[in-house]
N, C-alpha and C positions, 0 to 999 in steps of 0.2 A: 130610222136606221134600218137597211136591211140584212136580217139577223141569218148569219151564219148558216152551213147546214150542219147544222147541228152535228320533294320534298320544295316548299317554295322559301326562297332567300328570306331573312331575317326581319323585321322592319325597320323601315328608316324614318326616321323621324323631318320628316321635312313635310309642310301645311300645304293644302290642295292651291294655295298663290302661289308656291313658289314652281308651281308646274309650268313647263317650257310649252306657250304657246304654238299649234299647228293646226290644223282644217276649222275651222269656227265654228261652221255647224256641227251639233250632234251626231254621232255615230249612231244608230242603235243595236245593238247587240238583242237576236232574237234563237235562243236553244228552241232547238227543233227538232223531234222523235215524231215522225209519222204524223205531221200535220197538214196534208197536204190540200185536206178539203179547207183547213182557216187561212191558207196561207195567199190567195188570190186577195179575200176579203181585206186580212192585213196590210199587203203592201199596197194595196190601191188608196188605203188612208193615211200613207205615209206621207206627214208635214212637208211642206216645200224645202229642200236640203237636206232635209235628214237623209241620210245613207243607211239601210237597212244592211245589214250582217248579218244571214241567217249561219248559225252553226248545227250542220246537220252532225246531229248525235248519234249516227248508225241506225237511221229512218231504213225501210223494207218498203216503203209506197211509193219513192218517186219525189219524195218532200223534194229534195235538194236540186234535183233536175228542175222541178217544177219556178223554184226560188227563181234558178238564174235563168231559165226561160222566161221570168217575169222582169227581171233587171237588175234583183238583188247582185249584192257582193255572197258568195255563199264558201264557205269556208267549214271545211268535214274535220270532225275529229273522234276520232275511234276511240277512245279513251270513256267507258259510260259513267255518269253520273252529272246531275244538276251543273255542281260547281266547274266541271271540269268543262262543261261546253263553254260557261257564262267566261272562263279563266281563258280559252282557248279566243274567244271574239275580243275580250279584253286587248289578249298581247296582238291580235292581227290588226284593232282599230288605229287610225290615224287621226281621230279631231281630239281636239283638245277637250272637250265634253263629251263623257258618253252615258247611254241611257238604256236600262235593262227592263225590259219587258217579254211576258208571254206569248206565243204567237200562237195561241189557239183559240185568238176570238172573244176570249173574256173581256178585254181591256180595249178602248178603242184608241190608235197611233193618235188621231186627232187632237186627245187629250196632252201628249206627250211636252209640249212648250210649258205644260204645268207644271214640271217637275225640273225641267231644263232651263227654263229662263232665270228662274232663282237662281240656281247656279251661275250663270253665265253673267251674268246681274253682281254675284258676290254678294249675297246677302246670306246667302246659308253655303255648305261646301258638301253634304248630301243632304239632296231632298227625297222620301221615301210618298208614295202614292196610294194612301189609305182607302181601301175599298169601301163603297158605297153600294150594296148587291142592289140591282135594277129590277130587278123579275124573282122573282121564288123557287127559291130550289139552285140558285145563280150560288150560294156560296153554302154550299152543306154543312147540316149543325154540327158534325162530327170537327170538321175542319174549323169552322168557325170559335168554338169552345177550344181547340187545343191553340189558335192563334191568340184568344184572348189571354191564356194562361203565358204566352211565351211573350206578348206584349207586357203584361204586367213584372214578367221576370227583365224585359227589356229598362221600364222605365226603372224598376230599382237600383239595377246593377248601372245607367247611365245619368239616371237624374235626369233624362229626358221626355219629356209627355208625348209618348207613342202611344196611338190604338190599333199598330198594327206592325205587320213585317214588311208592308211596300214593295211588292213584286215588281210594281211598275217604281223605279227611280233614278237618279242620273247622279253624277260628280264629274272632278275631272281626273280625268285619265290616268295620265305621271304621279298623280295622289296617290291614286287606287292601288296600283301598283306597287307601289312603297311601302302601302301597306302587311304586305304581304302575306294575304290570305291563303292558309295552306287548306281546308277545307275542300275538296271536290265534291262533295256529294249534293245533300239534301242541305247545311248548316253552311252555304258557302254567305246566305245574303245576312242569316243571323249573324255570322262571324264579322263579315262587312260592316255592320252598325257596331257589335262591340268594339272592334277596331278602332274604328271612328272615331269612338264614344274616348275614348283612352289614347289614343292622338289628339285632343283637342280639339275636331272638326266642331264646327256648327250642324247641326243636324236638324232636319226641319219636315213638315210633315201636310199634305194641301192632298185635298179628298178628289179621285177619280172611278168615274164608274165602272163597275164590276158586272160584265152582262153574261148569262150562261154561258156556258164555253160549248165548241165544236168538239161533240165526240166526249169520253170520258177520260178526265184527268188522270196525269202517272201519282200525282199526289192525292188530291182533296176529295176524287171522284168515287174512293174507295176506305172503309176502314182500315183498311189492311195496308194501304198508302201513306195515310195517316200516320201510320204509328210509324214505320218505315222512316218516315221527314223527320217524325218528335225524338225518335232513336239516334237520329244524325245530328240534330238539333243539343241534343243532351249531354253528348259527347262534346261540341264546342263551350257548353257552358263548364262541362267542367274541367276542360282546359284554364 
């Protein structure tokens, strides 16, 4: 592999089948703040069909130029925080699957039928994409240790065997939605699984690789990031 250079409506109760097929292949939805050196490597390993959506999150490099110079769909939302870009690619996708991943190189697109074909498939209604770190130093102890703890708070409160938060995963669409994740920040993909979890979904969980990311993390890459996520994160929980 060649490595990098380094308020919402209510919920509705209705199961990710009963969502109104449209576009077949996967969407993917990619938040985007200043990544413009991972952003060539990313979409050049975008799957056959997949449609990349980058949402440029109030980037200062060029990220967003660069996207649709490459061929992306790119879609700007001023609005800052995690959930609000992931929320903003959400309402602009069109397939009936969509798949939410990092675009700074950590995760490779290639991977991405891993988490989408179960879905698409019907055998689970979200699949999350549990990190495998490839290289040392790819998932820092700080970040690693506060995922575990929020994993473990996961499987109790859902009854589901997570080892992780699955940055990388997918569902479908008109689901997602109904669910109605108010969250914008850092708690939007925790909120996501509890949701789930509490609508009935199937929720399911298949290991992809985690390779050092381009450049330093707004989350994992710092302690101070860290806490910032677990802060955002703590608040959902105790909703």
């Amino acid at each position: 592999m060649c490595e990098p250079m380094n308020p919402a409506p209510p919920v509705t109760r209705i199961t990710p089948r009963q969502a109104i097929p449209s576009r077949r292949v996967p969407d993917v939805i990619l938040p985007v703040l200043n990544e413009r050196d991972a952003l060539p490597w990313v979409l050049e390993r975008m799957p056959d069909g997949y449609l990349p959506i980058v949402v440029d999150n109030g980037s200062t490099d060029g990220s967003g130029e660069l996207a649709a110079s490459l061929g992306a769909r790119v879609v700007p939302e001023s609005t800052p925080g995690f959930g609000a870009a992931c929320y903003a690619g959400l309402t602009a996708a069109t397939a009936e699957i969509v798949c939410f991943m990092d675009c700074d190189a950590s995760f490779d697109p290639r991977e991405l039928p891993k988490v989408a074909d179960p879905v698409a498939a019907g055998s689970v209604d979200l699949m999350l994409g549990a990190r495998r770190p490839t290289a040392r130093g790819a998932w820092p102890i700080h970040a690693r240790a506060a995922n575990t703890v929020l994993a473990l708070e996961l499987r109790r409160r859902t009854k589901v065997k997570l080892k992780d938060l699955g940055p990388m995963r997918a569902a479908r669409r008109e689901a997602l939605l109904a669910l109605g994740i108010r969250d914008r920040r850092f708690g939007w993909p925790l909120e996501m699984v509890l949701r789930a979890a509490d609508a009935g979904w199937r929720i399911g969980e298949t290991q992809v690789a985690y390779h050092p990311r381009d450049g330093e993390s707004k989350v994992t890459g710092t302690a101070k990031g860290t806490v910032r996520a677990i802060r955002d994160m703590a608040g959902v929980l105790r909703e």
